[in-house]
Kinemage of the C-alpha trace (Angstrom):
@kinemage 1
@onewidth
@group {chain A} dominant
@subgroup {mainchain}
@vectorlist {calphas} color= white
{ca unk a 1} P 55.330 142.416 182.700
{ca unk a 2} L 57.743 140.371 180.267
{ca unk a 3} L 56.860 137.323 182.069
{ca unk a 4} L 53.094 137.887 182.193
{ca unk a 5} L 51.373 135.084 179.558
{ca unk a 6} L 49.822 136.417 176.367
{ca unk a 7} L 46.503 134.440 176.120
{ca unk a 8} L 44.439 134.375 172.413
{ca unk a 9} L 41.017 135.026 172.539
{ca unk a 10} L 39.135 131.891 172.253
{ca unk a 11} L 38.057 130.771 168.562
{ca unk a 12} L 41.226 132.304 167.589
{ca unk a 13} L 43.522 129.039 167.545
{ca unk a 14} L 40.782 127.206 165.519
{ca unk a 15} L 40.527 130.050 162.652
{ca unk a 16} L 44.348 130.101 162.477
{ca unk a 17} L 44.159 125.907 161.500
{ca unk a 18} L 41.584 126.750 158.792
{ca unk a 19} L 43.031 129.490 157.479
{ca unk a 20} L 45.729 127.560 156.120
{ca unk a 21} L 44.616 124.894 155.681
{ca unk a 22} L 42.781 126.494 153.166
{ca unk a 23} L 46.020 128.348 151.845
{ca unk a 24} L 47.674 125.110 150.924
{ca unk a 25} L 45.684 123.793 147.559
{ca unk a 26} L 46.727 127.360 146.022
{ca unk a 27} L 50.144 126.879 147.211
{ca unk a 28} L 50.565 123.947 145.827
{ca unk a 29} L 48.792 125.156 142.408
{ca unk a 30} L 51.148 127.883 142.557
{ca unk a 31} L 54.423 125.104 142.793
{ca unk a 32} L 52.701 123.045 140.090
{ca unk a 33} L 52.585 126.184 137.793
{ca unk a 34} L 55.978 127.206 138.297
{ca unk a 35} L 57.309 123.734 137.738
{ca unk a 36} L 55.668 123.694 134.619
{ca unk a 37} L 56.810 127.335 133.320
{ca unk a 38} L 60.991 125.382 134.866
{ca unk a 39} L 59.888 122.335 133.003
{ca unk a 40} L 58.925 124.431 128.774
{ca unk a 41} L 61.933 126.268 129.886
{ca unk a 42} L 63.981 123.568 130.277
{ca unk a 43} L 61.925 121.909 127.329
{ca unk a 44} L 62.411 125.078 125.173
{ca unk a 45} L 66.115 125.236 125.912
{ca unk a 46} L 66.739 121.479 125.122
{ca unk a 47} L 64.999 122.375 121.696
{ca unk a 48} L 67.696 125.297 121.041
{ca unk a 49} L 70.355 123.252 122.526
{ca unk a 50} L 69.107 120.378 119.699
{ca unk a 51} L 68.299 122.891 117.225
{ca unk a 52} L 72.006 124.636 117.200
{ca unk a 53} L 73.366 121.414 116.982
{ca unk a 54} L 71.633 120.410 113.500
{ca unk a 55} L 72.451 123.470 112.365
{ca unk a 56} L 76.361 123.690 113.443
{ca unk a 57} L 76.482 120.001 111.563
{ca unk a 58} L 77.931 120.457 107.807
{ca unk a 59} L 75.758 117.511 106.567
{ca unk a 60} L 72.017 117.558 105.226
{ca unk a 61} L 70.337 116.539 108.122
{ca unk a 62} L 66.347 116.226 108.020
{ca unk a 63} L 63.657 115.556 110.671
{ca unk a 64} L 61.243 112.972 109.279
{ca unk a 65} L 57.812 112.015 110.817
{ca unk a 66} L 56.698 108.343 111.676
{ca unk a 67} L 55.991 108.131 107.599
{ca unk a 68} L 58.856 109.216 105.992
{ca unk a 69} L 57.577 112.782 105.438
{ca unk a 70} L 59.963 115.817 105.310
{ca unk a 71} L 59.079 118.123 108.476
{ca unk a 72} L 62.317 120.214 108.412
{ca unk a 73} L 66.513 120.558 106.807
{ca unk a 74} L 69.068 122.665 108.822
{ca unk a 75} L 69.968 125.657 107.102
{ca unk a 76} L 73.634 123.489 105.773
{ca unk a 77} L 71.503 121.299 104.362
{ca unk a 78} L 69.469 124.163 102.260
{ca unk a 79} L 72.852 124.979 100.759
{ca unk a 80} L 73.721 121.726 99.745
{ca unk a 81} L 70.929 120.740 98.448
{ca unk a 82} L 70.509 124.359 96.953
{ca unk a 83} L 66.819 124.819 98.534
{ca unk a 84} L 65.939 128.655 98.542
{ca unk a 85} L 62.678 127.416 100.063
{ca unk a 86} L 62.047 124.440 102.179
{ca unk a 87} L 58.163 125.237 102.053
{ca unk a 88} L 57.307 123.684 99.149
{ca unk a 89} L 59.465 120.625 99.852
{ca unk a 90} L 57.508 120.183 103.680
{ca unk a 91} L 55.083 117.508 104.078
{ca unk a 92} L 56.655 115.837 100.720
{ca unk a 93} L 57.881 111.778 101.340
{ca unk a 94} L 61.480 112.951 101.657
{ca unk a 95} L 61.948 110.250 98.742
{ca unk a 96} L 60.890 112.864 96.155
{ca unk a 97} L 64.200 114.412 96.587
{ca unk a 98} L 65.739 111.301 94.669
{ca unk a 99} L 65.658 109.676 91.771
{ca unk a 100} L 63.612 106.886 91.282
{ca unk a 101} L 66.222 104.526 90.991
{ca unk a 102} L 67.387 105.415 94.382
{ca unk a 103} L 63.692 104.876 95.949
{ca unk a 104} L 64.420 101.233 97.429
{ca unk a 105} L 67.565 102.272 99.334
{ca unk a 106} L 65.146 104.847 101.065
{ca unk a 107} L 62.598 102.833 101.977
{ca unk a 108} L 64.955 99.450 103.079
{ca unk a 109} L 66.617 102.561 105.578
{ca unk a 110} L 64.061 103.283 107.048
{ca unk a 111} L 63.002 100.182 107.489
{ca unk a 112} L 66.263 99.472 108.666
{ca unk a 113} L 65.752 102.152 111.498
{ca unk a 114} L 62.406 101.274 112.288
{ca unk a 115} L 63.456 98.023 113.902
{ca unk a 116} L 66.093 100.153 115.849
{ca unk a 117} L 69.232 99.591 113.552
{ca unk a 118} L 70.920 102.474 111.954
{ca unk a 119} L 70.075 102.009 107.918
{ca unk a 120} L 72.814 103.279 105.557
{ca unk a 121} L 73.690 103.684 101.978
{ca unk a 122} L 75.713 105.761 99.183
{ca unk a 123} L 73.654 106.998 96.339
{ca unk a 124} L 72.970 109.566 93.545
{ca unk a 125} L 70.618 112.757 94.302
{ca unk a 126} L 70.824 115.894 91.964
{ca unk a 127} L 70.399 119.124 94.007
{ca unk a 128} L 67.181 121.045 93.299
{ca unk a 129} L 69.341 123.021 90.832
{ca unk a 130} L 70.242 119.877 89.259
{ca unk a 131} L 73.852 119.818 90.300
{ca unk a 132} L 75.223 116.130 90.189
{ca unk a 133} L 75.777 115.025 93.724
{ca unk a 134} L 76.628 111.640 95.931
{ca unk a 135} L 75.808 111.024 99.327
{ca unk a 136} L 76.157 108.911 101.888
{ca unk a 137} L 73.336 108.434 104.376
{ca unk a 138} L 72.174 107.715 107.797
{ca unk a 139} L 68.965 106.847 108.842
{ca unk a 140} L 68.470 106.301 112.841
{ca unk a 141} L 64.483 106.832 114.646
{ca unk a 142} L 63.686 108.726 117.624
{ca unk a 143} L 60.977 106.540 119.676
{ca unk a 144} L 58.766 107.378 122.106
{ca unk a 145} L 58.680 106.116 126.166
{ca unk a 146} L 57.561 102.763 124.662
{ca unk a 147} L 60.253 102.109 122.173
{ca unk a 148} L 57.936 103.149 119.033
{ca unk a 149} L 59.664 105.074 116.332
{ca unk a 150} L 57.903 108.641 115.900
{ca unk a 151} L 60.111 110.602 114.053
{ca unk a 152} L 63.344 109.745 112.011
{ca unk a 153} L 66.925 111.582 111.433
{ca unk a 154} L 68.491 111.283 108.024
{ca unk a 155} L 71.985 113.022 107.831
{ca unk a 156} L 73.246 113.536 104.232
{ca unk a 157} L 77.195 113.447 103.978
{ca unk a 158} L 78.196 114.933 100.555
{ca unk a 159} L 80.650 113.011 98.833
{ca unk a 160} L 81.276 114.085 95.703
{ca unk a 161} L 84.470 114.886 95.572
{ca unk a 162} L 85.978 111.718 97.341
{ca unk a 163} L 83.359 109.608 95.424
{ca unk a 164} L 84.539 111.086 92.139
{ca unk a 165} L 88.360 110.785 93.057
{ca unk a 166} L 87.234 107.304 93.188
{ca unk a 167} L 85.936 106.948 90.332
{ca unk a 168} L 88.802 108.691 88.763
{ca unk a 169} L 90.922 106.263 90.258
{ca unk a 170} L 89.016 103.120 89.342
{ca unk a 171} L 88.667 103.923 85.700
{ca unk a 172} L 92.377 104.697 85.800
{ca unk a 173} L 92.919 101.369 87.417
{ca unk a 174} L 90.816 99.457 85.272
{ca unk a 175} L 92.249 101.693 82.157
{ca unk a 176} L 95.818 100.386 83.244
{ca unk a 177} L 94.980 96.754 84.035
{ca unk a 178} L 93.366 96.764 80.288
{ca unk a 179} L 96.662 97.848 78.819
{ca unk a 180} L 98.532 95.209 80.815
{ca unk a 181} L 96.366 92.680 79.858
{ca unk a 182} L 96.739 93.888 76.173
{ca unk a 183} L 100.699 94.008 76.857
{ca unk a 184} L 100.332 90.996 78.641
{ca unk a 185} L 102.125 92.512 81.797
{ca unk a 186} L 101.197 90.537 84.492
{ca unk a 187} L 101.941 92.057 88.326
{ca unk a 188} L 102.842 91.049 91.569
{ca unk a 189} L 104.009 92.791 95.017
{ca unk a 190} L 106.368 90.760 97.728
{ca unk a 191} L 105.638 91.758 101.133
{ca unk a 192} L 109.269 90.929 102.946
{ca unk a 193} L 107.547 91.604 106.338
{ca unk a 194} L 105.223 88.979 105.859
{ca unk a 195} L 107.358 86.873 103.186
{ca unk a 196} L 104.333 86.777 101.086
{ca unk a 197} L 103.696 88.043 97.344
{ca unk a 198} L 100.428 89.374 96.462
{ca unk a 199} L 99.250 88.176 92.732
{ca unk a 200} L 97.686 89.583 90.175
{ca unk a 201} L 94.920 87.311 88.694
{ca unk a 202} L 97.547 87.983 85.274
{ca unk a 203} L 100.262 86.389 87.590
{ca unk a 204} L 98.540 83.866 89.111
{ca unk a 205} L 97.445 82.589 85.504
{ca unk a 206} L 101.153 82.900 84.168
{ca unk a 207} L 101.778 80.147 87.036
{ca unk a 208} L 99.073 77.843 86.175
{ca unk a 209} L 97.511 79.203 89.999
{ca unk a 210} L 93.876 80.125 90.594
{ca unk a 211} L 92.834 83.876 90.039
{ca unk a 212} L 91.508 84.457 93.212
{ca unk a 213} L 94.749 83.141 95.619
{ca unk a 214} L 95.812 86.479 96.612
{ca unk a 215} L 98.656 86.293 98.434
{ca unk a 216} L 100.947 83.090 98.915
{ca unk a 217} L 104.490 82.349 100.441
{ca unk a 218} L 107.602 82.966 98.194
{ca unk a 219} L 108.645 79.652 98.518
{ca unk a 220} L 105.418 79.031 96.445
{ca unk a 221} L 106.764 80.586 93.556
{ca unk a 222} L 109.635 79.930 93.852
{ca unk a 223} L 109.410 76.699 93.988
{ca unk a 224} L 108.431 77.163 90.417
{ca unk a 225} L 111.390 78.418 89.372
{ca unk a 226} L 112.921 76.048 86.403
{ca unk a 227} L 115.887 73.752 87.842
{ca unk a 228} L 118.425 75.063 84.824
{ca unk a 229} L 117.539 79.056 85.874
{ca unk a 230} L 117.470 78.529 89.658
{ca unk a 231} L 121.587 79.879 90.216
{ca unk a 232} L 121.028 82.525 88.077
{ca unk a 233} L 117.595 83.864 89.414
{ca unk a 234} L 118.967 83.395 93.297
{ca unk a 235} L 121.931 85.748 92.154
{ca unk a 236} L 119.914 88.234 90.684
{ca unk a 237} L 117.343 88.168 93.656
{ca unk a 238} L 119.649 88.461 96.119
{ca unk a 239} L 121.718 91.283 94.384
{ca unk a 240} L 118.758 92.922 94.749
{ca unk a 241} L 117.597 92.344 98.247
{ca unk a 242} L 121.333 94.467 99.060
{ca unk a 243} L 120.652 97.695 100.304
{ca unk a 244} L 124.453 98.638 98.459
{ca unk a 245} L 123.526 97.035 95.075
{ca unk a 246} L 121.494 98.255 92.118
{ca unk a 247} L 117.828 97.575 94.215
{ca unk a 248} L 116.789 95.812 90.814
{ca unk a 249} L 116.992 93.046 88.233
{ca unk a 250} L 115.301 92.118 84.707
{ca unk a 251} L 116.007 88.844 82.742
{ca unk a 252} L 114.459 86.111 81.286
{ca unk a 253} L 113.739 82.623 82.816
{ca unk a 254} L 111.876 79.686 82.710
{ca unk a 255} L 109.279 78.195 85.072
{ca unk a 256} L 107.603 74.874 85.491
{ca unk a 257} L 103.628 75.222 86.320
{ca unk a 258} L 101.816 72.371 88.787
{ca unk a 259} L 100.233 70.790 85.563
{ca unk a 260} L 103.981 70.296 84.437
{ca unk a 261} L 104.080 72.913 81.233
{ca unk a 262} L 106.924 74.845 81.289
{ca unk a 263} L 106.843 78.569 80.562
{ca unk a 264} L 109.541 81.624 79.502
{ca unk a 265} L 108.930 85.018 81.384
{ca unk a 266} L 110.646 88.028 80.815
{ca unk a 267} L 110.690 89.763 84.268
{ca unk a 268} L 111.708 93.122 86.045
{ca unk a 269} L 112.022 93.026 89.707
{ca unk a 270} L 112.015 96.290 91.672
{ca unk a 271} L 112.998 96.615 95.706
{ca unk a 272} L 111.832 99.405 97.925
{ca unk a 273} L 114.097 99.060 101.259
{ca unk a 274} L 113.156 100.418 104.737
{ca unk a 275} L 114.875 101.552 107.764
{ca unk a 276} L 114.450 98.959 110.585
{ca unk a 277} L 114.570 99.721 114.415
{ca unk a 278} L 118.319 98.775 114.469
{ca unk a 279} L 119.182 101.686 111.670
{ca unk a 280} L 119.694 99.366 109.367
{ca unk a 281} L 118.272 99.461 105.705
{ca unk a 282} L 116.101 96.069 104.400
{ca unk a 283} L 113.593 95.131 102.116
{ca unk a 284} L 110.278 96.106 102.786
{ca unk a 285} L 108.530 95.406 99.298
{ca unk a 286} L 109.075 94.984 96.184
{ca unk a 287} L 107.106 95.376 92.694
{ca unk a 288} L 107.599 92.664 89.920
{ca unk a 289} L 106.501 92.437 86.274
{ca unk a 290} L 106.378 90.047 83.969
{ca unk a 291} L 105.778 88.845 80.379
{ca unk a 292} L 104.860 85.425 79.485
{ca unk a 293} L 107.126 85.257 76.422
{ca unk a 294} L 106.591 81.454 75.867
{ca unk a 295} L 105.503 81.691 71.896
{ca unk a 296} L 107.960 84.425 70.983
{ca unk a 297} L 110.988 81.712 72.448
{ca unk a 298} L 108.996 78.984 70.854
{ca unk a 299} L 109.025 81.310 67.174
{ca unk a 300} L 112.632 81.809 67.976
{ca unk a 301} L 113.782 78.676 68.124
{ca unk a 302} L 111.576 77.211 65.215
{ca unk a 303} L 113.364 79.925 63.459
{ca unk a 304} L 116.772 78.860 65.207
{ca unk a 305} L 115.799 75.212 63.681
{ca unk a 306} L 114.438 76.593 60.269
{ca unk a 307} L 117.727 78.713 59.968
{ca unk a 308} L 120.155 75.349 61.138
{ca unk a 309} L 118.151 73.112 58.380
{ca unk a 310} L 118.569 75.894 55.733
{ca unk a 311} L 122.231 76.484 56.577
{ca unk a 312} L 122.663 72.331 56.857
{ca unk a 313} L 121.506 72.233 53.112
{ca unk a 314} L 123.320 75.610 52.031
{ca unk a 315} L 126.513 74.185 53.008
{ca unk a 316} L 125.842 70.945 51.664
{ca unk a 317} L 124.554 71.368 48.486
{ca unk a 318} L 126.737 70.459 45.005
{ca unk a 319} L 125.213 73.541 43.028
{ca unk a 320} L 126.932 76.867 43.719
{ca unk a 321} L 124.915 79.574 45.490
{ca unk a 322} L 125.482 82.812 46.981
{ca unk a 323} L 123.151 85.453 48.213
{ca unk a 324} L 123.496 89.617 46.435
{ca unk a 325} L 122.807 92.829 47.448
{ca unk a 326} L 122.475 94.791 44.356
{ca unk a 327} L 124.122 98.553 44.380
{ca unk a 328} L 122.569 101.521 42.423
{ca unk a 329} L 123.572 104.779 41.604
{ca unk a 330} L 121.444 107.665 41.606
{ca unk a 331} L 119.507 107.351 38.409
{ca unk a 332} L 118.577 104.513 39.815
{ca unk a 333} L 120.847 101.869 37.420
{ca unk a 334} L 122.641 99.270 38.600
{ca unk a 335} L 126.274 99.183 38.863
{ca unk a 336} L 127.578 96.600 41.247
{ca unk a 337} L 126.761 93.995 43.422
{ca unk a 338} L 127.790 92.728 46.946
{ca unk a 339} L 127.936 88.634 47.754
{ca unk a 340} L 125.905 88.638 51.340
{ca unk a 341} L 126.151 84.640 51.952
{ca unk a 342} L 127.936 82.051 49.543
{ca unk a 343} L 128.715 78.364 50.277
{ca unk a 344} L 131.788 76.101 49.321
{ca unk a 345} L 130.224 74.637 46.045
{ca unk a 346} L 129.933 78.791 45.238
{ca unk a 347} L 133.473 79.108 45.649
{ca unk a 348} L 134.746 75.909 44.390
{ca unk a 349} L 132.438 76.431 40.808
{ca unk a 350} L 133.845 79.826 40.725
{ca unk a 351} L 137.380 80.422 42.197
{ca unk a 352} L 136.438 83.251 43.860
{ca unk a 353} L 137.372 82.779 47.632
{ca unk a 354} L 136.310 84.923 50.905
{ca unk a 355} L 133.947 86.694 48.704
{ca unk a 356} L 130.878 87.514 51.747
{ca unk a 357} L 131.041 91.307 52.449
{ca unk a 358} L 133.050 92.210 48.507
{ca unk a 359} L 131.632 93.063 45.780
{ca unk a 360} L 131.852 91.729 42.282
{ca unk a 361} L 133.847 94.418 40.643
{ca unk a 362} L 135.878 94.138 43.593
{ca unk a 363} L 136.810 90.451 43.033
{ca unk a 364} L 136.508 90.851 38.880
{ca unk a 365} L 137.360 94.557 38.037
{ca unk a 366} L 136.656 93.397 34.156
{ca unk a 367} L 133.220 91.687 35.242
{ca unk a 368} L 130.856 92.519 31.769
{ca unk a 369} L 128.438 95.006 32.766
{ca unk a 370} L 125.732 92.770 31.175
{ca unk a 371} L 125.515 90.758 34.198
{ca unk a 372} L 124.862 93.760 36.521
{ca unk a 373} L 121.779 94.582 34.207
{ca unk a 374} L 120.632 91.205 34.511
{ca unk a 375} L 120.868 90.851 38.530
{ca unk a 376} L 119.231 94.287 38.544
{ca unk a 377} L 116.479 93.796 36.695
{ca unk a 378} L 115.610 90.879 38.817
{ca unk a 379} L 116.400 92.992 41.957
{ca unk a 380} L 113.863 95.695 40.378
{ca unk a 381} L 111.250 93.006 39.054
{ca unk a 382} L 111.266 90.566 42.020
């Protein structure tokens, strides 16, 4: 009968209780063990995950232990450094790879990471091959549960190319400022955004400034600006701050320096114009050069002086004297003579009158040929 009660035989209930009871220590061994095959999979997987991701980077990246020892290099690594073998190299202070001069900036990196900071520098490290190579490096550690660094990452970005473009272009700079300086070309660039002008130390010294000022307002320097030139340098500037005008200017000016001393510059201003957000074209920048030409105006007008004194005394003196180009003909004798300069006692003494630019055969068709000989043998003698 369905409804009849199904009684176990006695003992039963009691065995049932034991019996798992004592199936639950291997049930829970069993969990434990399959947590711990989950756990090296997971383990194992996080390794490949880590390991494809040293290998997809396109630097040098090595795994270092607590000492500074190379353990392994991702295969892009072995190509840049041009290792066929990494055995060798395992086990080595990874410091071997570089020269000795670059030693210290390995060891102050790691230290640098050991204390939890990322260390850092740019250095010089041949391949194994012995190709030339520059690098930039970063050194970070990988610490344990308690913070203590047990192994350390060094990533090696090569940087050759942009480190010798650099180079290039420093040596080209420094080639350039060294002809300036032996031109004397001094340089400066106006910012109109700002209304500053950067200086060259070459500019700064041309207007008595300190080397080092950088940039300073325009009103700075042109405050400089020498009282008699002032007009004439505002026209020219502003000629060339209009977008419909020639975007340029050179001339020559003086300038008065904070210690008082007044210099000449010869200067060439250049404007580089910009669209602004109302269509418009207006200054952006502009390049200037200059040329302290102070001793070659000085020279000038010594020579200005010496030339006013000598022409004081040519015109003044009572003997006659006139200055001759002698003429030649192709064997090489002389046959006339041209009066360059002559003054009034010249022409007084003589008669002959607006004689500069004729020559003496000219003014005395008869003139004795014996006096050509004589003012070409001096010509020929000195």
């Amino acid at each position: 009968d369905a409804a009849t009660a199904f009684t176990l035989p006695a003992g039963v209930h009691d065995l049932l209780r034991k019996t798992e009871m004592a199936a639950l220590p291997l049930q829970r061994a069993i969990n434990l063990a399959l947590d711990k095959v989950m756990l090296m999979r997971q383990l194992a997987e996080q390794r490949a995950f880590n390991q494809m991701i040293l290998e997809s980077s396109p630097d040098c990246v090595k795994l270092l232990d607590r000492e500074g020892a190379l353990l392994s290099m991702n295969t892009p690594g072995l190509c840049l450094m041009e290792i066929d073998d990494f055995t060798p190299f395992a086990g080595h202070p990874w410091s071997v790879l570089w020269p000795a001069e670059s030693r210290g900036l390995i060891q102050a990196a790691l230290t640098e990471a050991r204390t939890g900071r990322q260390g850092r520098f740019q250095a010089f490290c041949p391949t194994a091959k012995g190709t030339p190579k520059w690098w930039d490096v970063i050194v970070t550690a990988v610490n344990d549960d308690r913070g203590a660094p047990v192994r350390y990452v060094a990533a090696s970005r090569d940087i050759t190319e942009s480190y010798q473009a650099a180079e290039t272009l420093r040596a080209s700079e420094e080639r350039q400022r060294l002809e300036m300086t032996v031109a004397g070309l001094a340089i400066a660039e106006v910012d109109y955004t700002t209304n500053q002008i950067h200086l060259s130390p070459e500019m700064a010294t041309i207007f008595g400034l300190p080397t080092d000022m950088g940039a300073v307002p325009r009103s700075t320097i042109h405050a400089r600006f020498h009282p008699a030139d002032r007009n004439e340098l505002d026209r020219h500037i502003n000629g060339a701050l209009d977008p419909t005008g020639p975007g340029w200017f050179g001339m020559e000016h003086r300038i008065i320096r904070p210690d008082g001393q007044m210099r000449w510059l010869r200067v060439r201003k250049q404007v580089f114009f910009a669209h602004s957000a109302d269509g418009l074209e207006r200054p952006l920048r502009a390049l200037l050069a200059a040329i302290d030409i102070t001793e070659q105006k000085e020279a000038e007008e010594a020579l200005r002086r010496s030339e006013e004194r000598y022409r004081n005394l040519f015109e003044s003196m009572d003997e006659g004297f006139c200055v001759l180009e002698m003429i030649f003909d192709a064997a090489n004798h002389p046959v006339n003579y041209r009066f360059l300069e002559v003054n009034p006692a010249f022409a007084r003494f003589t008669g002959l009158t607006d004689a500069v630019g004729k020559t003496a055969r000219e003014l005395v068709p008869n003139l004795e040929q014996h006096w050509v000989e004589i003012y070409g043998n001096i010509d020929r003698s000195g």
